[in-house]
N, C-alpha and C positions, 0 to 999 in steps of 0.2 A: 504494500500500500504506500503511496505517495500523497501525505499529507500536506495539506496547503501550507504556507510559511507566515500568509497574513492573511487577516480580512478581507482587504480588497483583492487576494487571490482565489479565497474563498469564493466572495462574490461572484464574481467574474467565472468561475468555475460551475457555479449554477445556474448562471444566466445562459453559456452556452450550452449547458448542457439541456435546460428548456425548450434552447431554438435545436439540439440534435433528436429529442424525442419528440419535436415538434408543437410540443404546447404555446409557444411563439417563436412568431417568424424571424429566421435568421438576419434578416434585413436590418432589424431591428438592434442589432449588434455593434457595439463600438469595442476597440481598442484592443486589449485584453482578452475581452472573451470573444471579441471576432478572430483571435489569433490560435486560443484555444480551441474555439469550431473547427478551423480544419486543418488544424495540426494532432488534435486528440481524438483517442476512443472514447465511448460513451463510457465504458469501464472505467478509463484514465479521469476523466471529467467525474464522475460519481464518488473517487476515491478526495478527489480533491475538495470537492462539496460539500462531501461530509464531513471534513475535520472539524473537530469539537474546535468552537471560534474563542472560549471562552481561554486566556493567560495569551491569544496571540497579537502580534503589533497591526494598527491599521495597515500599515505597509511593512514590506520588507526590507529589508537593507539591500544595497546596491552594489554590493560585494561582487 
């Protein structure tokens, strides 16, 4: 499992993963999770969605 590193990864890992099960359109997609749409499995995307958001940083470091 590959767990998101921030929030806004998390985010963004859910949002695509909505437009790949189709519950909304992929159109609809900026930045991040448009990059995640079609570079990710729906597997890879769900792994990242569910990380428990609770002790992580809005963002990640830029390491």
């Amino acid at each position: 499992m590959m767990p998101a590193k921030s929030k806004a990864q998390q985010k963004a890992a859910g949002a695509a993963l909505a437009a790949k099960r189709g519950e909304t359109d992929k159109s609809q997609l900026q930045g991040a999770s448009k990059e995640m749409y079609a570079s990710m499995s729906e597997e890879e995307l769900e792994d990242f969605a569910e990380t428990e958001r609770e002790g992580l940083p809005e963002q990640a470091d830029s390491d």
